[in-house]
The first five atom37 places (N, CA, C, CB, O) and aatype in JSON, in Angstrom:
{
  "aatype": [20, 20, 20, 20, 20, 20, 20, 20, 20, 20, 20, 20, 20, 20, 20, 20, 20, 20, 20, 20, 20, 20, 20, 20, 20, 20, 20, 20, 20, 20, 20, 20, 20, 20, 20, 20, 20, 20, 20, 20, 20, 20, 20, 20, 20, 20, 20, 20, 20, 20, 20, 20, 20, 20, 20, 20, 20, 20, 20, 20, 20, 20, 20, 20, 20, 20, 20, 20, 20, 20, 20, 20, 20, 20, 20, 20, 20, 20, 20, 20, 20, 20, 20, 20, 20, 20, 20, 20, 20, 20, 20, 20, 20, 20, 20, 20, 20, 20, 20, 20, 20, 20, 20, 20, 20, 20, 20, 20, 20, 20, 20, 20, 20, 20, 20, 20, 20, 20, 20, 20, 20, 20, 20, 20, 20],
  "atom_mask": [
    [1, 1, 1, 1, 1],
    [1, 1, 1, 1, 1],
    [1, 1, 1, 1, 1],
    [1, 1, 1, 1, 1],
    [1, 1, 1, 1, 1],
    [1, 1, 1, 1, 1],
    [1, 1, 1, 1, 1],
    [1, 1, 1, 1, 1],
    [1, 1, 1, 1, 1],
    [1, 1, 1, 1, 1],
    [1, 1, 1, 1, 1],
    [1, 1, 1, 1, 1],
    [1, 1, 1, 1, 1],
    [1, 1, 1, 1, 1],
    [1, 1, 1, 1, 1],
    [1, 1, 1, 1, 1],
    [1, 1, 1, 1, 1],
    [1, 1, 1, 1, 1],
    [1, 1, 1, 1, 1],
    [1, 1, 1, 1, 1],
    [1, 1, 1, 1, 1],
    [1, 1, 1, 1, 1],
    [1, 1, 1, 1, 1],
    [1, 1, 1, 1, 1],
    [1, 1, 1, 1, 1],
    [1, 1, 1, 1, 1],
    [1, 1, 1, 1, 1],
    [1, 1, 1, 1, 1],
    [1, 1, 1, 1, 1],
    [1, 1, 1, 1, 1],
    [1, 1, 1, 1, 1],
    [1, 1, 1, 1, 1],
    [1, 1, 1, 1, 1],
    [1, 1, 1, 1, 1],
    [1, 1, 1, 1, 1],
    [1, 1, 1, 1, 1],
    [1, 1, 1, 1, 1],
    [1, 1, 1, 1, 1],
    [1, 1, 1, 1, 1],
    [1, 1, 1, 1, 1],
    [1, 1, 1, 1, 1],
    [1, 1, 1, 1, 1],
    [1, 1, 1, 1, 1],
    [1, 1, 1, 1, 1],
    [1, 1, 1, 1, 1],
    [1, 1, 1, 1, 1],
    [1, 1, 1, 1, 1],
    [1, 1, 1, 1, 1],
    [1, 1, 1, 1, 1],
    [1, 1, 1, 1, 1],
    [1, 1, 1, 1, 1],
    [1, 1, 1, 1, 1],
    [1, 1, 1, 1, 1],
    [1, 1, 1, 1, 1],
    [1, 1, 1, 1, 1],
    [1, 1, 1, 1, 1],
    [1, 1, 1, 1, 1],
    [1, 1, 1, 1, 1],
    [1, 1, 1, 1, 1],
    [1, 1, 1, 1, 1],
    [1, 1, 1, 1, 1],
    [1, 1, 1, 1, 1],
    [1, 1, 1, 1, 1],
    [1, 1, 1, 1, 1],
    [1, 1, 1, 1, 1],
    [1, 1, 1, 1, 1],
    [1, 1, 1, 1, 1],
    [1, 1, 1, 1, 1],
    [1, 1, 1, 1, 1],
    [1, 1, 1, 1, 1],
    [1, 1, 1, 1, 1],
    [1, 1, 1, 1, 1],
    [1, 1, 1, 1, 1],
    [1, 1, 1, 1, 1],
    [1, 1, 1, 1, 1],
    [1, 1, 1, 1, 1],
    [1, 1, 1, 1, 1],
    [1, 1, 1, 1, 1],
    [1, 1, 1, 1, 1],
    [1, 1, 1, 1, 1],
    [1, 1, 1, 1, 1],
    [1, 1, 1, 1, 1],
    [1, 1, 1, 1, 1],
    [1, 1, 1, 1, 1],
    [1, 1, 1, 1, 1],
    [1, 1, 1, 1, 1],
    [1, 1, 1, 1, 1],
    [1, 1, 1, 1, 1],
    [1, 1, 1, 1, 1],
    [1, 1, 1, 1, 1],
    [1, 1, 1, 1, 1],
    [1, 1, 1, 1, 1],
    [1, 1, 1, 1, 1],
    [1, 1, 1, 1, 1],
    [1, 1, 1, 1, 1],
    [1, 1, 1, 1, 1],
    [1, 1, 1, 1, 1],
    [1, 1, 1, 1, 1],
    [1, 1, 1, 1, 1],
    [1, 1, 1, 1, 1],
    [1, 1, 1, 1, 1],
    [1, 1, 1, 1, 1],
    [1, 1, 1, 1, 1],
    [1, 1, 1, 1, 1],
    [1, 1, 1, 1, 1],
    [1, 1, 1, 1, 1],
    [1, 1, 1, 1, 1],
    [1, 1, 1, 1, 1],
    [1, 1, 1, 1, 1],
    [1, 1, 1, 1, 1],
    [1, 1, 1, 1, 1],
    [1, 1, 1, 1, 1],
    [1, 1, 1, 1, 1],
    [1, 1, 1, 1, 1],
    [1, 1, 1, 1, 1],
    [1, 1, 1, 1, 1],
    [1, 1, 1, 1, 1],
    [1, 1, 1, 1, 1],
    [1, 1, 1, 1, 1],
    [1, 1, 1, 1, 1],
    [1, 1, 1, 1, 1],
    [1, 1, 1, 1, 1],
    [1, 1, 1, 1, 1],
    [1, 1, 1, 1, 1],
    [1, 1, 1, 1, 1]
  ],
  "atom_positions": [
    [[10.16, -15.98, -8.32], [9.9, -16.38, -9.69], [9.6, -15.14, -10.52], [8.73, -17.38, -9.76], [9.01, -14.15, -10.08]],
    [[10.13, -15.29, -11.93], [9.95, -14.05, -12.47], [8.55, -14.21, -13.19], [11.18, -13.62, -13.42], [7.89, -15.18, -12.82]],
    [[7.97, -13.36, -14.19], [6.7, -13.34, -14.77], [7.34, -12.33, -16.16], [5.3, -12.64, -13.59], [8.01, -11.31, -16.32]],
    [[6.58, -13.48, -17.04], [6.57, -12.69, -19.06], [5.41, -12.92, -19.33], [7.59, -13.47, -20.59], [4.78, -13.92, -19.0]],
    [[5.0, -11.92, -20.02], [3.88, -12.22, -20.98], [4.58, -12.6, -22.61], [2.79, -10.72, -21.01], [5.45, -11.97, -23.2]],
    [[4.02, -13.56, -22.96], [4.5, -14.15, -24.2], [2.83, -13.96, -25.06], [5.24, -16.02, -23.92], [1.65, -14.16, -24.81]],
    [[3.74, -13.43, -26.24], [2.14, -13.8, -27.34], [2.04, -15.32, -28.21], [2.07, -12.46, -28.89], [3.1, -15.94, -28.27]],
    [[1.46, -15.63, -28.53], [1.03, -16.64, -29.5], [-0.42, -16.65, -30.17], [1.18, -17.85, -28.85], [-1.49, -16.63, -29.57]],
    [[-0.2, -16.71, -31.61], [-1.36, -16.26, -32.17], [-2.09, -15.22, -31.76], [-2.07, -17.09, -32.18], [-3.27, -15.19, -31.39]],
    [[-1.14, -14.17, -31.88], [-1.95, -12.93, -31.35], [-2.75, -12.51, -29.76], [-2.98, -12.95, -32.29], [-3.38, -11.49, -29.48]],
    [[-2.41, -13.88, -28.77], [-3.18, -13.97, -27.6], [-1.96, -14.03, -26.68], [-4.28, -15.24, -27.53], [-0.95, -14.73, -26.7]],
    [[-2.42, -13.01, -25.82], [-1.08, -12.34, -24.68], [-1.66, -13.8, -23.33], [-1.5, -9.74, -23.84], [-2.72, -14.07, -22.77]],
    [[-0.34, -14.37, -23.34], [-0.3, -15.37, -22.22], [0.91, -14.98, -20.9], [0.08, -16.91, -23.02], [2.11, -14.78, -21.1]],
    [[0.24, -14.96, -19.64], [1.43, -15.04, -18.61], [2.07, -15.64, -17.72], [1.45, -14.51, -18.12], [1.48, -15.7, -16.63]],
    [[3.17, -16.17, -17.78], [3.59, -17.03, -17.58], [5.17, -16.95, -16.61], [3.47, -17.52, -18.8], [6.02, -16.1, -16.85]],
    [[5.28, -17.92, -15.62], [5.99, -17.72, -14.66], [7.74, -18.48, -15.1], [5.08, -18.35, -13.36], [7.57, -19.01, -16.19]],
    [[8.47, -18.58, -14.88], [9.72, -18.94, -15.28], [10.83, -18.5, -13.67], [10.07, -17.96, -16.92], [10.46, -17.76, -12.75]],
    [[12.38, -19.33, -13.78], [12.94, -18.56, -13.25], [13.56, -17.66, -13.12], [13.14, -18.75, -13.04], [13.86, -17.18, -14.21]],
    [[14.06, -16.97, -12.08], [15.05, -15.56, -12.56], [15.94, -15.95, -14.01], [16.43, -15.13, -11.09], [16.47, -17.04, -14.21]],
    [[15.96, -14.71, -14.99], [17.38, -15.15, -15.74], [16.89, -15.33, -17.01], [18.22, -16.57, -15.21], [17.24, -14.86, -18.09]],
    [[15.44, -16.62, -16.49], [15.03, -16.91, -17.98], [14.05, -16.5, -18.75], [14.83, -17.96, -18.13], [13.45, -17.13, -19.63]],
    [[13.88, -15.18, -18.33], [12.67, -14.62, -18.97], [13.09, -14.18, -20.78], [12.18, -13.1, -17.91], [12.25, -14.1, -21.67]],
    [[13.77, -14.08, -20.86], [14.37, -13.69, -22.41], [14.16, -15.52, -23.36], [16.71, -13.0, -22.17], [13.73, -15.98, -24.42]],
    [[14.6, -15.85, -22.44], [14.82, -17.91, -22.93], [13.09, -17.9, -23.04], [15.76, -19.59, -21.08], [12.9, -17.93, -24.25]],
    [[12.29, -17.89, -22.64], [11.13, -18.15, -22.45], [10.39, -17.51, -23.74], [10.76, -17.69, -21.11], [9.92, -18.08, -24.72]],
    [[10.44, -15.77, -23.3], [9.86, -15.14, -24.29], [10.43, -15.6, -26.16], [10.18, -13.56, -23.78], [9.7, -15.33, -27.11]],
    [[11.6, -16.2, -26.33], [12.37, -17.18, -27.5], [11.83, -18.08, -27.5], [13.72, -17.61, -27.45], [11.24, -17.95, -28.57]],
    [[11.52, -19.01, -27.11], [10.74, -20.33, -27.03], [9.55, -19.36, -27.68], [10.5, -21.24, -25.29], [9.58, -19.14, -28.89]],
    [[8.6, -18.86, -26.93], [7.3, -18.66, -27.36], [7.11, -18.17, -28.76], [6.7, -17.77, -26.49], [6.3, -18.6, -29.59]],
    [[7.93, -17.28, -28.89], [8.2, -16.64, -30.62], [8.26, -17.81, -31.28], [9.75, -15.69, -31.05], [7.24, -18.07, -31.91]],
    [[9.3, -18.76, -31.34], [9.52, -20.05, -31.65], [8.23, -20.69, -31.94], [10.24, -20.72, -30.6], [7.76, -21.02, -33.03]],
    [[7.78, -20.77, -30.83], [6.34, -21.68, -31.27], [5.53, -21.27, -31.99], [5.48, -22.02, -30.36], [4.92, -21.93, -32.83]],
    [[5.39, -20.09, -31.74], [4.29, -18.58, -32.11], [4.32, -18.77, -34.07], [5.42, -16.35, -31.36], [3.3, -18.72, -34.75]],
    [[5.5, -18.95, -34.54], [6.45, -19.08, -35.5], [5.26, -20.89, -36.13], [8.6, -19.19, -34.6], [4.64, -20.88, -37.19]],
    [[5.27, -21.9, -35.34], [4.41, -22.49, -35.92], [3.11, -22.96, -36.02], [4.75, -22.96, -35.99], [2.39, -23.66, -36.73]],
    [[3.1, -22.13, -34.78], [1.21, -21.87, -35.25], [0.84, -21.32, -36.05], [0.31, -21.25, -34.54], [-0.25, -21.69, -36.48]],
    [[1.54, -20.04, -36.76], [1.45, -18.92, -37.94], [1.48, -19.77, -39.02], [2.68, -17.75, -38.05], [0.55, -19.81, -39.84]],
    [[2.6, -20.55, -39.1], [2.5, -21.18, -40.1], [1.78, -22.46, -40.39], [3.48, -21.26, -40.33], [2.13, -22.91, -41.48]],
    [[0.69, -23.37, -39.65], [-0.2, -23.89, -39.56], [-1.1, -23.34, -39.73], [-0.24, -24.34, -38.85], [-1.85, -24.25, -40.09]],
    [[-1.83, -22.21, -39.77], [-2.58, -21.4, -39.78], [-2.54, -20.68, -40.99], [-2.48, -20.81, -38.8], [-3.58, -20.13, -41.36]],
    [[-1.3, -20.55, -41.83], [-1.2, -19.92, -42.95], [-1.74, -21.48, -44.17], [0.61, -19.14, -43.04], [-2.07, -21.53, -45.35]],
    [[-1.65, -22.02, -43.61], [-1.36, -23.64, -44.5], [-2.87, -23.98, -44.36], [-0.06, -25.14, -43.6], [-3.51, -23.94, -45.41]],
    [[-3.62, -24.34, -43.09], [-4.96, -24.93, -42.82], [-5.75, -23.33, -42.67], [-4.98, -26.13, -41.23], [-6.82, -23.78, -42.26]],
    [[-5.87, -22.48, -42.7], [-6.67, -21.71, -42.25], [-7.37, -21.58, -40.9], [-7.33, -21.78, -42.97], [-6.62, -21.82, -39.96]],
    [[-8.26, -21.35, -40.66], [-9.37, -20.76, -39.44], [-9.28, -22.25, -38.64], [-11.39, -20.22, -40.11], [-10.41, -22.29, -38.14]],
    [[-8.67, -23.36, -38.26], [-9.01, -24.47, -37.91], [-9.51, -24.94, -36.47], [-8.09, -25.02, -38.27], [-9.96, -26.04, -36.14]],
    [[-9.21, -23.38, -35.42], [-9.5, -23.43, -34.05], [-8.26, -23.61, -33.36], [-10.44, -24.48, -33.71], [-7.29, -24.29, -33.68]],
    [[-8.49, -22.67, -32.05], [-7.14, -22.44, -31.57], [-6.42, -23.76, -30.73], [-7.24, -21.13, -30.61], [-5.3, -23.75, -30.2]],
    [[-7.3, -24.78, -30.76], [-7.13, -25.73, -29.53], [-6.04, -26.77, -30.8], [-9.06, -26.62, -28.65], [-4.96, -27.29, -30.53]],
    [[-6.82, -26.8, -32.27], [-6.5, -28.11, -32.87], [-4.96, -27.43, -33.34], [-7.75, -28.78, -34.26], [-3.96, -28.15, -33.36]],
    [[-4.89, -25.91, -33.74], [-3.61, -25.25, -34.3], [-2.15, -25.6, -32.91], [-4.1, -23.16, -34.54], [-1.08, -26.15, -33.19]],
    [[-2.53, -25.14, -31.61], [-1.57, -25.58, -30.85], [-1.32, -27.02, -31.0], [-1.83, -25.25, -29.61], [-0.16, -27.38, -31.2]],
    [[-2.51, -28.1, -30.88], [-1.99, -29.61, -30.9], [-1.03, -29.71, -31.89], [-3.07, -30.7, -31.2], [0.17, -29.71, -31.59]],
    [[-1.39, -29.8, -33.0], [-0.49, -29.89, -34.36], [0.17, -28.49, -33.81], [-1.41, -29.89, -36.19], [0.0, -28.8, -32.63]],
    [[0.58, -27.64, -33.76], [2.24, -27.24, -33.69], [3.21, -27.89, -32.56], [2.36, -25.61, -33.4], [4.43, -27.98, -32.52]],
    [[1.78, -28.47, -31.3], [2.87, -29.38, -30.3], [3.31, -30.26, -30.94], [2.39, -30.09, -29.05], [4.52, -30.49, -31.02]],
    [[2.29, -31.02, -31.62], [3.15, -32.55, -32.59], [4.22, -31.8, -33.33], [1.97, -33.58, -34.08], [5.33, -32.08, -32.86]],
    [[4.28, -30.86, -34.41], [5.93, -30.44, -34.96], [6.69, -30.16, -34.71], [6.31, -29.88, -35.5], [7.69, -30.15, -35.43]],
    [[6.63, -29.63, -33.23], [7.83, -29.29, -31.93], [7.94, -31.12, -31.71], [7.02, -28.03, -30.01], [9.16, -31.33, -31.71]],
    [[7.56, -31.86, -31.62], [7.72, -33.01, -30.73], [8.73, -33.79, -31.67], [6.23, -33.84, -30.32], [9.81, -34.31, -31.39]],
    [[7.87, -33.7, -33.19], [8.41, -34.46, -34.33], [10.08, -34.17, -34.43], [7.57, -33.98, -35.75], [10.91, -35.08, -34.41]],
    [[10.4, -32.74, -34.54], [11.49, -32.06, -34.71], [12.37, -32.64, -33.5], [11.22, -30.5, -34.76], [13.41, -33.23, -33.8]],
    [[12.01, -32.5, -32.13], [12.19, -33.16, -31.29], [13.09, -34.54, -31.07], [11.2, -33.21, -31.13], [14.11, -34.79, -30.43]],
    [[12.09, -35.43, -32.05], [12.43, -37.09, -31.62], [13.62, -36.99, -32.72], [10.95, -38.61, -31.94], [14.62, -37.69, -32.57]],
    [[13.5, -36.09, -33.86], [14.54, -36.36, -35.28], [15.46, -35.66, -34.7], [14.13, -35.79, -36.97], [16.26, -35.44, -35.61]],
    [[16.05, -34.89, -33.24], [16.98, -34.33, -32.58], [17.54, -35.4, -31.91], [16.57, -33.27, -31.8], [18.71, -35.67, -32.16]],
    [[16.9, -36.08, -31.07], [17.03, -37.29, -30.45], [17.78, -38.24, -31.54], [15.58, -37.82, -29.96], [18.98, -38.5, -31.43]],
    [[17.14, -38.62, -32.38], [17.59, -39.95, -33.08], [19.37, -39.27, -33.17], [16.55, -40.36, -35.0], [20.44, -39.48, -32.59]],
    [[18.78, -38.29, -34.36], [20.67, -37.63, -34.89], [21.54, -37.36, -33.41], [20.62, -35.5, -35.95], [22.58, -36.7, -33.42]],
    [[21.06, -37.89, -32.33], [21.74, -37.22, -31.3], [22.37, -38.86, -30.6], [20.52, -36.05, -30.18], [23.56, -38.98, -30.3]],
    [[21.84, -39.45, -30.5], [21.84, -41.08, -30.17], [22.98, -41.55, -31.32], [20.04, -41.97, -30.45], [24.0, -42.2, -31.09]],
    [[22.51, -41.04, -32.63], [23.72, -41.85, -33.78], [24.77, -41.21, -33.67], [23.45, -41.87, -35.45], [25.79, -41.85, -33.91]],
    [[24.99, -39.42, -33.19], [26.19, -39.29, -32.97], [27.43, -39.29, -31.64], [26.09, -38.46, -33.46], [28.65, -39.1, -31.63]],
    [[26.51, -39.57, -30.7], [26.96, -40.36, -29.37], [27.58, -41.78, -29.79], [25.59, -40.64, -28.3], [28.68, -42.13, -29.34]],
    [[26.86, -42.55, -30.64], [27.65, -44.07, -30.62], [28.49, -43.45, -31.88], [26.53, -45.86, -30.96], [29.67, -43.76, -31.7]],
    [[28.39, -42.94, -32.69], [29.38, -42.48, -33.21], [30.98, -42.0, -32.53], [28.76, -41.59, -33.72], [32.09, -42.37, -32.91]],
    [[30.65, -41.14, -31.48], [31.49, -40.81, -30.76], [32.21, -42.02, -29.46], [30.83, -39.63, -30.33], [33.13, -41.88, -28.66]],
    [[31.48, -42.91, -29.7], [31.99, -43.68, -28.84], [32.74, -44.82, -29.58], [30.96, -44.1, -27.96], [33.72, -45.49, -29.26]],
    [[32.09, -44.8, -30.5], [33.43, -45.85, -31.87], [34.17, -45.43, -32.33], [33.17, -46.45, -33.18], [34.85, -46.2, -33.01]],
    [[34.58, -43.92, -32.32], [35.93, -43.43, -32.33], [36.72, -43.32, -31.1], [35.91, -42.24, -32.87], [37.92, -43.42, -31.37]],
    [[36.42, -43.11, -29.53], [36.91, -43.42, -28.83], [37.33, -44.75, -29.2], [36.35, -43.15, -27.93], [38.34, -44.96, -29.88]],
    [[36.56, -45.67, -28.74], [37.11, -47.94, -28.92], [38.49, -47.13, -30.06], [35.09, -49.89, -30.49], [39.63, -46.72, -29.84]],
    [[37.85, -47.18, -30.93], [39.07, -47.04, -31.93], [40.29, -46.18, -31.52], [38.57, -46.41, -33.23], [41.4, -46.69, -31.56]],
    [[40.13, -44.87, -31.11], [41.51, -44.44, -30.52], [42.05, -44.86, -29.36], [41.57, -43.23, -30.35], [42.99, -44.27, -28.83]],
    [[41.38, -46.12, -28.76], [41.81, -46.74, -27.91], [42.77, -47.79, -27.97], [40.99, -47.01, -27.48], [43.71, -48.03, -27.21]],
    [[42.3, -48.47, -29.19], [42.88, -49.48, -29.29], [44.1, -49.11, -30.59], [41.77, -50.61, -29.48], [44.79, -49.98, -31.13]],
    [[44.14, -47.93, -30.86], [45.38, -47.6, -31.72], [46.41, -46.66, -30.63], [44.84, -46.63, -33.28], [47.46, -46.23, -31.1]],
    [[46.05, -46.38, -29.2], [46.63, -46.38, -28.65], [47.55, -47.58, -27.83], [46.07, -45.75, -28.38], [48.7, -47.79, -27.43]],
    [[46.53, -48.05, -27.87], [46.61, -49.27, -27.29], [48.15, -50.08, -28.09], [44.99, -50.09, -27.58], [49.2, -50.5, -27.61]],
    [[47.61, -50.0, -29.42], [48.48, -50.66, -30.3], [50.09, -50.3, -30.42], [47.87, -50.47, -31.55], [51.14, -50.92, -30.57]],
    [[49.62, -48.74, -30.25], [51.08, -47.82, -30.3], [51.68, -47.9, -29.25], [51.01, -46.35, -30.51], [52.81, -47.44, -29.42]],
    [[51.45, -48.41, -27.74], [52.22, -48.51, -27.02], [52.61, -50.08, -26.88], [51.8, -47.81, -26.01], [53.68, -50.45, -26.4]],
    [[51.6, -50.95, -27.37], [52.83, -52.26, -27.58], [54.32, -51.81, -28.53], [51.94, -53.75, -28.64], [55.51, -51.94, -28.23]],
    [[53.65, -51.23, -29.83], [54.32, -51.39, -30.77], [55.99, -50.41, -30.3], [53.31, -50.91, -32.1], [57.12, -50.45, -30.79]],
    [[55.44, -49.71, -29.27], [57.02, -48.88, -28.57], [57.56, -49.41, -27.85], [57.06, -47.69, -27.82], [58.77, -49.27, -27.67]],
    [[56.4, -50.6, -26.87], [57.27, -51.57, -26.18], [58.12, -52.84, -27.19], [56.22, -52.29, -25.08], [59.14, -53.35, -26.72]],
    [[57.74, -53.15, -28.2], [58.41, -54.41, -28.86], [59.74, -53.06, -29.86], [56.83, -55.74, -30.19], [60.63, -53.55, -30.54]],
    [[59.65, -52.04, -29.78], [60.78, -51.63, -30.31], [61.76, -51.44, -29.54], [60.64, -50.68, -30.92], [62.93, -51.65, -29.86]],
    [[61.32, -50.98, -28.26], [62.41, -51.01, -27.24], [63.03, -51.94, -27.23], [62.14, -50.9, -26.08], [64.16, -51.79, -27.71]],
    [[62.68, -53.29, -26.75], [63.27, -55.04, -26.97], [64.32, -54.52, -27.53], [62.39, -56.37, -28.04], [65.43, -54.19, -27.12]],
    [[63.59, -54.48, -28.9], [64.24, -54.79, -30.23], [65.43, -54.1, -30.36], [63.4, -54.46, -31.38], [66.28, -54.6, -31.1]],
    [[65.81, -52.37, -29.43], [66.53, -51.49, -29.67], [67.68, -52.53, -28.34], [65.77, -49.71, -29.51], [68.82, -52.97, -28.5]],
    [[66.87, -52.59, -27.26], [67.75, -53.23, -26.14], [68.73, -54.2, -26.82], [66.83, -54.06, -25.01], [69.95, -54.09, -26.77]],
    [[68.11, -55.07, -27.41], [68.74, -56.29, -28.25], [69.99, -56.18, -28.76], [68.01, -56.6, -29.38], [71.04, -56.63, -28.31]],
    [[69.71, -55.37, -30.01], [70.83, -54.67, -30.72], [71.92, -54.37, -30.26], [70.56, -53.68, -31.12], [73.07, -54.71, -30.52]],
    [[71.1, -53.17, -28.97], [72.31, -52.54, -28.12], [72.98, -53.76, -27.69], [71.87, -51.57, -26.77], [74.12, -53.91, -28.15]],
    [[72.43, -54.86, -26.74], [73.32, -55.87, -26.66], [74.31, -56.49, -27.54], [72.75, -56.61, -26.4], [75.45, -56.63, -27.11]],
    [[73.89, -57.01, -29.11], [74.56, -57.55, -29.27], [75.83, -56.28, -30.08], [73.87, -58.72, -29.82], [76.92, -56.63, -30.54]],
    [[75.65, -55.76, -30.08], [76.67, -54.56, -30.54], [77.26, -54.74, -29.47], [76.24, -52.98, -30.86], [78.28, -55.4, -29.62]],
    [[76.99, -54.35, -28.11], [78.41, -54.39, -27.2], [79.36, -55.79, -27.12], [77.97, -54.1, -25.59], [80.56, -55.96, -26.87]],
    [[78.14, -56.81, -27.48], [79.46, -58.09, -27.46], [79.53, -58.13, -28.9], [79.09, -59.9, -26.7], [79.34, -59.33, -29.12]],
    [[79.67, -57.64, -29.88], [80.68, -57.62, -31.03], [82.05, -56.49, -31.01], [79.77, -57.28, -32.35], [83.19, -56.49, -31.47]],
    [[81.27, -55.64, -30.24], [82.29, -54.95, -30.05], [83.45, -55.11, -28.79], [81.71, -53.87, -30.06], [84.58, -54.62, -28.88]],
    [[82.92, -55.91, -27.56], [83.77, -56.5, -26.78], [84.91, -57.53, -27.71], [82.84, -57.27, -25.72], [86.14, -57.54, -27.62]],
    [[83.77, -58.6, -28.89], [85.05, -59.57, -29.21], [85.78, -58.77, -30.05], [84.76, -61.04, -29.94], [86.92, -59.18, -30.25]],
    [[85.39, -57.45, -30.76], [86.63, -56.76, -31.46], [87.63, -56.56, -30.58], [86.37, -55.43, -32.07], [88.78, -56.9, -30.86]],
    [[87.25, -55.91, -29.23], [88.15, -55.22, -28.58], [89.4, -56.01, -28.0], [87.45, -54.57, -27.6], [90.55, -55.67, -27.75]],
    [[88.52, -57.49, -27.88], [89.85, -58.9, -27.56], [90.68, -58.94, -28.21], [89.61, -60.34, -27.69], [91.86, -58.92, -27.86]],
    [[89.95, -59.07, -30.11], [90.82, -59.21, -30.88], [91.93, -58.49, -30.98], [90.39, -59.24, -31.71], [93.05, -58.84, -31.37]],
    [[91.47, -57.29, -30.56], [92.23, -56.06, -31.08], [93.21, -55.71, -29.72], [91.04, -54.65, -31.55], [93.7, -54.59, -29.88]],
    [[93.66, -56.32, -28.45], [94.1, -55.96, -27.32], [95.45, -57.62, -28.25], [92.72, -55.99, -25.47], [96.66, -57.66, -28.49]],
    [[94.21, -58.7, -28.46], [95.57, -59.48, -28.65], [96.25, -59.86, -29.45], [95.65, -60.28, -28.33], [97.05, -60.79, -29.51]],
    [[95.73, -58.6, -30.55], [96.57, -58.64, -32.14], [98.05, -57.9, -31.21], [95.59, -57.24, -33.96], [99.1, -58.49, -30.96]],
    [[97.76, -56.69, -30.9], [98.83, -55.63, -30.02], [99.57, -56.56, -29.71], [98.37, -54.72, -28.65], [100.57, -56.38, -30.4]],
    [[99.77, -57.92, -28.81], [100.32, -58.3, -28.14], [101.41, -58.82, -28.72], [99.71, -58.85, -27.54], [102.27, -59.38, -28.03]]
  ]
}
């Protein structure tokens, strides 16, 4: 396990992490560090215990409003799947009923063109 010292509010904390993530860690802490300063710039002298609670609650808050926007754009993403599903869906009936439709044709073109070809063998005659 690796070991950082991270500051917050000016107070050197040390703290264990795994290989790799000591840079990720020491970012997080700045991060937080970032709103205790600014709780502290806002309430003043309020004590170091009540400044971390309230910056845990605005990490948490920020948090759940990550969550929500994250939940609406998952079902978001999943009602455009349904939907490109079913316009796939749609587009391959709609290539199967043209085929028919092309088969068809082709049919009856060859027997118009068979009874031309009668006509036309026993006009010759």
């Amino acid at each position: 396990m690796a070991q950082v010292t991270v500051s917050i509010d000016g107070k050197a904390y040390r703290m264990a992490c795994e290989e790799g993530q000591e840079d990720h860690l020491i970012e997080l802490a700045t991060n937080f560090d970032q709103y205790v300063g600014h709780l502290k710039t806002q309430f003043g002298e309020i004590g170091d215990l009540r400044l971390t609670v309230m910056a845990g609650i605005m990490v948490m808050d920020e948090l759940s409003e990550v969550n929500r926007r994250l939940k609406a754009l998952e079902a978001e993403v999943d009602t455009l799947k349904q939907g490109r599903d079913g316009a796939l869906s749609d587009q391959a009936r709609s290539e199967e009923l043209l085929a028919s439709a092309l088969s068809e044709v082709t049919s009856q073109i060859h027997t118009i063109a068979a009874k031309l070809n009668g006509r036309a063998t026993s006009s010759t005659n």
